[in-house]
C-alpha positions as CSV (number, residue, x, y, z in Angstrom):
1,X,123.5,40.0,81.0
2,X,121.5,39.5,78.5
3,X,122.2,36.0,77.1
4,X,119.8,36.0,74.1
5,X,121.2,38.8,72.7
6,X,125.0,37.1,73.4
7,X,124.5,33.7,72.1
8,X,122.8,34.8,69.4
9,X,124.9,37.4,68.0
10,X,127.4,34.8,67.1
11,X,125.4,33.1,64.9
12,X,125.4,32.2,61.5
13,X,123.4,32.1,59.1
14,X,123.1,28.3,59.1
15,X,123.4,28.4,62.8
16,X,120.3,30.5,63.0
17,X,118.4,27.8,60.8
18,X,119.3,25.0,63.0
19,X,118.4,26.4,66.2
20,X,115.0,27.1,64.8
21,X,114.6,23.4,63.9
22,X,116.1,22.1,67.3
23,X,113.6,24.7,69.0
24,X,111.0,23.5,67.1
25,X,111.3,20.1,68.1
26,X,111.8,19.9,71.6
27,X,108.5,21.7,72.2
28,X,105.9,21.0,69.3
29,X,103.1,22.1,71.2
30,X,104.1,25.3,72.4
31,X,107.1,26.3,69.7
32,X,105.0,28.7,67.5
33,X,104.9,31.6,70.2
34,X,108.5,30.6,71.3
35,X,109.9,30.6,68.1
36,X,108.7,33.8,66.8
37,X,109.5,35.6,70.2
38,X,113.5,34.4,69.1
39,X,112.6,35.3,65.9
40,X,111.3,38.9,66.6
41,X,114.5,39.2,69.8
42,X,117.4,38.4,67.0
43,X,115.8,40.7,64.0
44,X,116.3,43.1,67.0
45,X,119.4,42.4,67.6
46,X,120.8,42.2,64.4
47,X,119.4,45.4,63.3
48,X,118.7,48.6,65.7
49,X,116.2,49.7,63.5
50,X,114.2,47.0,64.0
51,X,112.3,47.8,67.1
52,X,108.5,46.2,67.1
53,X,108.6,42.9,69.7
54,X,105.2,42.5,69.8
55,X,104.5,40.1,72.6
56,X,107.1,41.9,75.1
57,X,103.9,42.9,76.7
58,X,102.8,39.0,77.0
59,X,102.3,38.1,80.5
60,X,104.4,35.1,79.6
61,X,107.3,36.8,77.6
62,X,109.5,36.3,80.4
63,X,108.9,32.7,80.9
64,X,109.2,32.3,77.1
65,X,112.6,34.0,77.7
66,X,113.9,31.9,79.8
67,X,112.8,28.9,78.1
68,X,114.6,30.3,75.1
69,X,118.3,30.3,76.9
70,X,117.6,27.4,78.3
71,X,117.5,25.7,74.6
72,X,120.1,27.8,73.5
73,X,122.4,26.8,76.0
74,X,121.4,23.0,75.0
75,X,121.7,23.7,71.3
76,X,125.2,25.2,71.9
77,X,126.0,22.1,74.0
78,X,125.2,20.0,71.2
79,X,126.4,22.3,68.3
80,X,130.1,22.3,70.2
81,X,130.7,18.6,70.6
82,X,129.9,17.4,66.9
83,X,131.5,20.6,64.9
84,X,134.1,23.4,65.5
85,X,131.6,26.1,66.0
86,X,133.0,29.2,64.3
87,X,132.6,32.8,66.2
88,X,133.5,35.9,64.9
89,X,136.2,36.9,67.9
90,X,137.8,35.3,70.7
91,X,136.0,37.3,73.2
92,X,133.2,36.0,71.6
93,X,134.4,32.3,71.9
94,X,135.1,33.0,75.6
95,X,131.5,34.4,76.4
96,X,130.3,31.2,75.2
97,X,132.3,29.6,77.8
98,X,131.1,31.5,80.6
99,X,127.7,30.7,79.7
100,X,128.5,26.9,80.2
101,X,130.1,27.7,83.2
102,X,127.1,29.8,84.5
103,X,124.4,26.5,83.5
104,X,127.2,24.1,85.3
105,X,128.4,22.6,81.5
106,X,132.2,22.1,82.5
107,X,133.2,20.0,80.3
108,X,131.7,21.9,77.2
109,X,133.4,25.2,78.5
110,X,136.5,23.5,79.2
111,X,136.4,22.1,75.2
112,X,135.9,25.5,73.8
113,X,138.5,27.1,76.5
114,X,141.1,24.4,75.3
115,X,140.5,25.2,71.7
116,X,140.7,29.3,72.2
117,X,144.2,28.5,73.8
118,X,145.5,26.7,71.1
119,X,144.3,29.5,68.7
120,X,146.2,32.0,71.2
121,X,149.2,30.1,71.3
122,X,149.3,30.6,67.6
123,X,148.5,34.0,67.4
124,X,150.5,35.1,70.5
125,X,147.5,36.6,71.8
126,X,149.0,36.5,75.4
127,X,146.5,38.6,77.5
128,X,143.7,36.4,75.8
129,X,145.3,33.2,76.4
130,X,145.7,34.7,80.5
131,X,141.4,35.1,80.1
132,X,141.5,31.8,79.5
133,X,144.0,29.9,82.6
134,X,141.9,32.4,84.7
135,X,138.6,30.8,83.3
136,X,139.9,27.5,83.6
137,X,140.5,28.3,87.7
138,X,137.3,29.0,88.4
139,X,136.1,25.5,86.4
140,X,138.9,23.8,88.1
141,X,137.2,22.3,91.4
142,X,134.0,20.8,89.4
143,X,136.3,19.3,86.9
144,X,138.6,16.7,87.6
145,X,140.6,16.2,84.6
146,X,141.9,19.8,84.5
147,X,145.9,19.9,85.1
148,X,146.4,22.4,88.1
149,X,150.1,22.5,87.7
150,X,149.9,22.8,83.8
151,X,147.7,26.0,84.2
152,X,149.9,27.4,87.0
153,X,152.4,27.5,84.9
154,X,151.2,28.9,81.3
155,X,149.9,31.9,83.6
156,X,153.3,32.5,85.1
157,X,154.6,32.2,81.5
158,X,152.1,34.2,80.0
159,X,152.1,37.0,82.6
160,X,156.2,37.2,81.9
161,X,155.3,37.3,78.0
162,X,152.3,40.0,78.9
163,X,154.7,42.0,81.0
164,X,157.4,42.3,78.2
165,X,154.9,43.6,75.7
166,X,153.7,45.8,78.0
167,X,157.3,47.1,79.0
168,X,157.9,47.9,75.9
169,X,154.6,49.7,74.8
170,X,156.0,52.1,78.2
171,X,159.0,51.8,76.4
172,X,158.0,53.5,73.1
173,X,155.9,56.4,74.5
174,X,158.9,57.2,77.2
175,X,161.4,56.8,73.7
176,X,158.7,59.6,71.9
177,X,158.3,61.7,74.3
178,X,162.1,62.3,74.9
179,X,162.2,63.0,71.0
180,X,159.7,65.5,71.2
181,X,161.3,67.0,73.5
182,X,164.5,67.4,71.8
183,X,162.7,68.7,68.6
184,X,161.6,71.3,70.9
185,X,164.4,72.0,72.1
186,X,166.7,71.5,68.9
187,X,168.6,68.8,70.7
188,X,169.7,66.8,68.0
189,X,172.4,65.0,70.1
190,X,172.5,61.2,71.2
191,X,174.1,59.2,73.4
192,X,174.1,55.2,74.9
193,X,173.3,56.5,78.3
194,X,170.0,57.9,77.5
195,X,168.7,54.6,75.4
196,X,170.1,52.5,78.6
197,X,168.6,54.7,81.1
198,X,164.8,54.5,79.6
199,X,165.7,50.4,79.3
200,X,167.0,50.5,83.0
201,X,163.4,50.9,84.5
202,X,162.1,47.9,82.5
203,X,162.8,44.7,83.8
204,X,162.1,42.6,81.0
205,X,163.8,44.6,78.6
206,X,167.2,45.6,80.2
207,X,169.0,42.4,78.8
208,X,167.9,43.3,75.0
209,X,170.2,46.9,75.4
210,X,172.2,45.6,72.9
211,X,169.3,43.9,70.4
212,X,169.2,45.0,67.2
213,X,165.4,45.1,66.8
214,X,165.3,47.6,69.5
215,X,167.6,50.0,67.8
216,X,165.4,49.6,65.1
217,X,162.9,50.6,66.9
218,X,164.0,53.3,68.5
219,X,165.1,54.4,64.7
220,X,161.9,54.2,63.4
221,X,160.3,56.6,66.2
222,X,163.0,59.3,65.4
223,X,161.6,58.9,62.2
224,X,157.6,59.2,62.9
225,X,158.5,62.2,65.4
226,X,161.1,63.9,62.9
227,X,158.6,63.6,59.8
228,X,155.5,64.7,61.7
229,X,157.6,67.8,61.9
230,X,158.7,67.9,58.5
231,X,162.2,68.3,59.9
232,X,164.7,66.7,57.9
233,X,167.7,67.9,57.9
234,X,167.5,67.2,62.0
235,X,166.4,63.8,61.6
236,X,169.3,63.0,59.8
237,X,171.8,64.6,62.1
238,X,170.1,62.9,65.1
239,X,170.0,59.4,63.2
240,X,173.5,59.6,61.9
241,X,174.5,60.4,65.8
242,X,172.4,57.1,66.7
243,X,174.1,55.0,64.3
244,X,177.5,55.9,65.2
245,X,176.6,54.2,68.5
246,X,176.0,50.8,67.1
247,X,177.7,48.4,66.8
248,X,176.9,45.5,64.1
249,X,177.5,41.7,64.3
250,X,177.2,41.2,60.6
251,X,178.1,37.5,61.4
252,X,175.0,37.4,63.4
253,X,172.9,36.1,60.6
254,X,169.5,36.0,62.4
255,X,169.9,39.9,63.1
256,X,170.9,41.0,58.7
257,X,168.1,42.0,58.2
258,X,167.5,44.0,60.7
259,X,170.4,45.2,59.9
260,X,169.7,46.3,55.8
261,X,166.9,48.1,57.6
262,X,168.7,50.3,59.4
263,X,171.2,50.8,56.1
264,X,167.9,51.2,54.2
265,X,166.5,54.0,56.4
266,X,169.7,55.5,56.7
267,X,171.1,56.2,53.4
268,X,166.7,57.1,52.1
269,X,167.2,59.5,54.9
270,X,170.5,61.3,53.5
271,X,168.8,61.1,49.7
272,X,165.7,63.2,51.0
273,X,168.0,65.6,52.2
274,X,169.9,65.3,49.2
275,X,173.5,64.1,50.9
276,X,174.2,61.6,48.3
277,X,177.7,61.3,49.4
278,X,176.4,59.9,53.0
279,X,173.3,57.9,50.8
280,X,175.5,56.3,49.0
281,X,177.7,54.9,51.9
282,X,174.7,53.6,53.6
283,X,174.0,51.8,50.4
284,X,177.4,50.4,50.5
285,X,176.8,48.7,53.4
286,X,173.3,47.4,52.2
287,X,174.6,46.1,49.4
288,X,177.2,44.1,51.5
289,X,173.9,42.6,53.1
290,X,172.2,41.8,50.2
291,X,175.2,40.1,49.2
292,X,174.8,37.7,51.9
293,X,171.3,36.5,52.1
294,X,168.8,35.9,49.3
295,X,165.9,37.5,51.1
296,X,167.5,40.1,51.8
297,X,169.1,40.8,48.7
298,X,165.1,40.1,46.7
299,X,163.3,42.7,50.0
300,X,165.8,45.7,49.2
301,X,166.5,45.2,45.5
302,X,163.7,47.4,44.1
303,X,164.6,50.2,46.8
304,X,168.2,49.6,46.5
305,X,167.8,50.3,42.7
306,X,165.5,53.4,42.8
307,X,168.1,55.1,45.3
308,X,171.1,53.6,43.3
309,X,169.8,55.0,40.1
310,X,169.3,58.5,42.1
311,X,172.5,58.6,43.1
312,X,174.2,58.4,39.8
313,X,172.0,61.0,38.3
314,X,173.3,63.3,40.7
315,X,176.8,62.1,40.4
316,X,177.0,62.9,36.2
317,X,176.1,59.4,35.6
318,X,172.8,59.7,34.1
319,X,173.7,56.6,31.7
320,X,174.3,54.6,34.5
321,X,171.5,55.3,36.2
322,X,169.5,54.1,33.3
323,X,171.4,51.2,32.9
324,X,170.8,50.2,36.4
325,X,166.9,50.3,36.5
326,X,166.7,48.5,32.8
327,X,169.1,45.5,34.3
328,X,167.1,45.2,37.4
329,X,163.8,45.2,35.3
330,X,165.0,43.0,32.6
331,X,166.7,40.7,35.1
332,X,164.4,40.6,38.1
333,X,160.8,41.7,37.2
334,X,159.2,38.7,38.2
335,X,160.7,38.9,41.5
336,X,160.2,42.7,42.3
337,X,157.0,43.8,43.5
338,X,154.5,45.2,41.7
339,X,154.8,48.6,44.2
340,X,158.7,48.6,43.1
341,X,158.2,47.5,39.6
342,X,155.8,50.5,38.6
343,X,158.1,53.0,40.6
344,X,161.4,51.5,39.0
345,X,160.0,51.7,35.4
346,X,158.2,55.5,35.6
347,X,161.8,56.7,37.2
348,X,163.2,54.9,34.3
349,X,160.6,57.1,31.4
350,X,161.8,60.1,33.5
351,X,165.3,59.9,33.3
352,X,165.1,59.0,29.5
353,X,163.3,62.1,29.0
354,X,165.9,63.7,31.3
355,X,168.5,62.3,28.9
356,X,166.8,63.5,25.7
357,X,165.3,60.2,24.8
358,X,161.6,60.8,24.7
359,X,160.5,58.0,22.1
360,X,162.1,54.9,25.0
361,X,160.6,57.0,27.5
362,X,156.8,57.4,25.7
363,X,157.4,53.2,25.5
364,X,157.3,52.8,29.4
365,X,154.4,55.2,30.4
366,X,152.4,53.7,27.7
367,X,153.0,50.3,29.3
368,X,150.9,51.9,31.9
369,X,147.9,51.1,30.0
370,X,145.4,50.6,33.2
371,X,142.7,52.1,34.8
372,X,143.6,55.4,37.5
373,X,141.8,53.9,39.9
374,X,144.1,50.4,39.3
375,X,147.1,52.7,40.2
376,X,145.7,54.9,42.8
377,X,144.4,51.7,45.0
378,X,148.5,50.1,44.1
379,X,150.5,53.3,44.3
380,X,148.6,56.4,45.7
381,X,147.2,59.6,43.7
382,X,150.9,61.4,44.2
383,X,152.4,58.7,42.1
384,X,149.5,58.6,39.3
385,X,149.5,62.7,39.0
386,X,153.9,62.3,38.6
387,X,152.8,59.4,35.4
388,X,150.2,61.9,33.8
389,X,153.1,65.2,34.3
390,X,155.7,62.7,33.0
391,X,153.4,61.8,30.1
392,X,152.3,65.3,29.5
393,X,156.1,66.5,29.2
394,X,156.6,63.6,26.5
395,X,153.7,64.5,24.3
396,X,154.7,67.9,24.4
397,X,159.0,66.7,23.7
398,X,157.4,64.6,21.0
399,X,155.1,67.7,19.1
400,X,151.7,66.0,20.2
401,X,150.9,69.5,21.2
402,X,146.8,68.5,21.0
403,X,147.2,65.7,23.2
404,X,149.1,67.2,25.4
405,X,146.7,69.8,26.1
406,X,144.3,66.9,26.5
407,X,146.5,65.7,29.1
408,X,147.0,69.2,31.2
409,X,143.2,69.9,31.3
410,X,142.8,66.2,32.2
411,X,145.4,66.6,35.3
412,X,143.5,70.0,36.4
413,X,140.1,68.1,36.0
414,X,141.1,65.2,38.0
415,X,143.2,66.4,40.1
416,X,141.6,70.5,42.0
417,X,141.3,69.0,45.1
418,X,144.7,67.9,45.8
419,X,146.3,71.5,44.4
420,X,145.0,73.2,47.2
421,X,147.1,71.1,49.9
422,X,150.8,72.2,50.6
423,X,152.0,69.3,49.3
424,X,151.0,70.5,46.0
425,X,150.9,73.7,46.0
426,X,153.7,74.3,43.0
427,X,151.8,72.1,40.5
428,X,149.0,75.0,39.2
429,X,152.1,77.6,38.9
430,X,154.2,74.6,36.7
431,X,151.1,73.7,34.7
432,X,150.5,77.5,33.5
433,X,154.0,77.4,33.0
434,X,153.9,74.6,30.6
435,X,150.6,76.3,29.1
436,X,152.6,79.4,28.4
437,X,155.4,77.5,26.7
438,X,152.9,75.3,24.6
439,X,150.9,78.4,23.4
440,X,154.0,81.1,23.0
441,X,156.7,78.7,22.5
442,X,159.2,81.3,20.7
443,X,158.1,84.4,24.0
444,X,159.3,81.6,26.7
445,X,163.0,82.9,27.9
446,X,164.6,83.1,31.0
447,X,163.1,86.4,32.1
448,X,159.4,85.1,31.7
449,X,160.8,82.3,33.4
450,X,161.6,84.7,36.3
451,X,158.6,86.4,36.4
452,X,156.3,83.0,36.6
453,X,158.9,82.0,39.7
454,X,158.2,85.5,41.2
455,X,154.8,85.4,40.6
456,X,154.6,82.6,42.7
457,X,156.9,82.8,45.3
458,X,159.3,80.0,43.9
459,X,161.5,78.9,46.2
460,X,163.9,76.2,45.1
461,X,165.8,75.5,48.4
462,X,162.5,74.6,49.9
463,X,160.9,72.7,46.3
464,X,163.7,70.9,46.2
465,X,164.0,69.1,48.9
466,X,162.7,66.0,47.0
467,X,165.5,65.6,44.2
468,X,162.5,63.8,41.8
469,X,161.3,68.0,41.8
470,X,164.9,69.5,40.4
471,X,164.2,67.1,37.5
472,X,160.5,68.1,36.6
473,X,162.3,71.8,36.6
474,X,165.1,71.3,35.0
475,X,163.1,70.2,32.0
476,X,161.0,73.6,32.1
477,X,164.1,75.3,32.9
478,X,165.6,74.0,29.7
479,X,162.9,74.4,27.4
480,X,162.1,78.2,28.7
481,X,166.2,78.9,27.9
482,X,166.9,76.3,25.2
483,X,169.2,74.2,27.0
484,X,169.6,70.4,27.4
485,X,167.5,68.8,30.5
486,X,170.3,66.9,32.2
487,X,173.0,70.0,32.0
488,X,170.0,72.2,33.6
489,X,169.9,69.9,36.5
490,X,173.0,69.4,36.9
491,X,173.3,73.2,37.2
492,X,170.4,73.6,39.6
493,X,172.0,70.8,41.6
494,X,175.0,72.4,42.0
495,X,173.7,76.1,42.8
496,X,172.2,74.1,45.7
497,X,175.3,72.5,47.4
């Protein structure tokens, strides 16, 4: 072990200083060579590029070596017992206190080992905090103030509190695999006995069956496996068969929010699959949650809102869905996030643009008056390109026909490298669609809107599987055969069900 390179690679900047000054005075006659030997061995080691050691060859480079631990070890000794020396890690922290153990300083490893295992109580770093009973064993004999019963049991405890984590971790990658294996197979089936048979081979874990946190869990890994397939429709078959075996304590008040998470997942999962019927009763029953807590009801009500509002677009209600984002953003917008805010307020421009009202809507997006890459590090390039088409299709509803050219050749500029994904593949085809309509505005009609669909493969079962699509259509839709947004989509909705 090389314990020049250890020691010193926990150094500071300031820590570095000092040494130098300590090594300097406890050997004035010979601390030139010494010191720029340490110098030269922790450029080194700080940087691999730095490779020149000059006096490696020195017949006394390994004496000067040793002389160098020994005064690091002493520094250390002296460094620990009048500050809290920082280190960058704990493994770090617990080097340090092998190397007092190793030059017989109990005491100062016994400190530094006391103060690691208050930092792992905190974090619940429980495989850490067993390094450190284990260290404190083997300093045990040659120091007499250690608390042999006191370490025997936190290593009992912790190794119970290790095993559960670990348990679990088995846990999860037993839970996946048995869902892979059903999409395989199109199993989409669920019962009790399989979630209590993986649990029955865990110890630790068989009396939380009936937790709430585990369900959720297990919910969110049917979600991972389902989505990694893109398979929708089964996920919410196989979750909707999971949640029918639950069974809620909604009196339990430490589980509620656990429980508005399943509610949460479940009714997002019937919206994506465009089941409002079944969204909406899972938003019942968050709603009922939120009623009851103040966290809760503050955590869900951006979410709640956005799928609310979704909801009642779909269910003829387009004024109420308006209404419902502009209270929540008039009553709450200091308390929603900023993530929920920007979302709530561009689904608000499109659905006033849905609803004929372009000059509210033009209001919002230019309320979004910051720099793209402000928005893409808060929301993600997806959500800035959906602001730019949103804005483009208001310039265009409002006659700003230069601008909105602007605004398409801007999009195509800033955005080639995302249209070649699958994700976005329809975006090109709907930009030369809006070209089309921008340059021949009285040869657009429903057959050329046919023929653009044909030409590239259009395929609205699979388009719109995300319902935010139908409405970016149903505006093209209505300006290709001169009919109102809302009744388009309302149409295309239907044709779909």
């Amino acid at each position: 072990m090389d314990l020049i390179k250890e020691i010193s690679s926990t150094f500071s900047k300031k820590n570095y200083r000092n040494f130098i000054k300590f090594f300097t005075r406890k050997r004035p006659g010979s601390s030139r060579k010494d010191v720029q030997v340490f110098e030269q061995l922790y450029n080194h080691y700080q940087s691999p590029w730095y490779k020149k050691i000059p006096f490696k060859g020195d017949p006394n480079y390994h004496a000067i070596r040793k002389r160098i631990t020994k005064e690091l070890v002493n520094f250390l000794t002296i460094e620990n017992s009048e500050v809290a020396f920082q280190y960058k890690n704990r493994e770090g922290m617990l080097n340090l206190a092998k190397y007092f153990l190793e030059f017989k300083k109990f005491s100062e490893s016994w400190e530094i080992l006391n103060k690691e295992e208050k930092a792992c109580d905190k974090g619940k770093d429980y495989l850490m905090n067993l390094k450190i009973q284990r260290l404190k064993l083997e300093i045990l004999p040659y120091y007499p103030d250690g608390d042999f019963n006191a370490i025997k049991r936190k290593i009992l405890s912790l190794q119970k509190q290790q095993a559960h984590i670990d348990e679990f971790q088995l846990y999860f990658i037993q839970m996946k695999n048995l869902f892979v294996k059903k999409i395989k197979s199109g199993d989409l089936n669920f019962s009790s006995k399989e979630y209590q048979k993986s649990l029955s081979e865990f110890d630790n874990l068989k009396k939380e069956r009936n937790d709430p946190q585990m369900h959720l869990k297990n919910i969110e890994i049917i979600r991972v496996e389902y989505a990694i397939e893109k398979n929708y429709s089964d996920l919410a078959i196989i979750l909707e068969n999971y949640y029918k075996e639950l069974n809620f304590d909604y009196d339990n008040l430490g589980f509620l929010s656990i429980y508005a998470n399943i509610e949460y997942i479940m009714s997002y999962t019937f919206l994506d699959i465009r089941d409002f019927k079944k969204s909406k009763k899972y938003l019942e029953n968050l709603h009922k949650l939120m009623a009851k807590e103040d966290k809760i009801f503050y955590t869900y009500l951006g979410r709640h809102t956005a799928i609310d509002s979704f909801i009642k677009v779909f269910d003829y209600q387009i004024k109420e869905a308006i209404d419902v984002i502009q209270s929540s953003i008039l009553e709450f917008k200091e308390q929603l996030k900023l993530r929920e805010l920007l979302n709530l307020s561009l689904n608000l421009s499109a659905l006033l643009l849905t609803n004929q009202d372009p000059k509210s809507a033009i209001k919002i997006i230019n309320q979004f008056n910051k720099s793209d890459a402000y928005y893409i590090n808060n929301m993600g390039r997806e959500w800035l390109l959906r602001k730019e088409m949103i804005r483009t299709l208001l310039l265009i509803e409002l006659k700003h026909i230069d601008l909105a050219e602007k605004s398409l050749k801007s999009i195509k500029q800033k955005n080639t490298d995302l249209f070649s994904s699958k994700q976005f593949l329809m975006v090109v085809p709907y930009i030369k669609a809006l070209e089309k309509y921008i340059n021949e505005p009285e040869e657009t009609d429903f057959i050329e809107l046919q023929k653009v669909e044909k030409a590239f493969n259009f395929e609205k079962e699979k388009v719109f599987k995300d319902p935010r699509l139908i409405m970016f259509y149903a505006w093209l839709k209505g300006k290709y055969t001169k009919q109102e947004t809302y009744s388009v989509l309302i149409s295309e909705y239907e044709s779909l069900n």
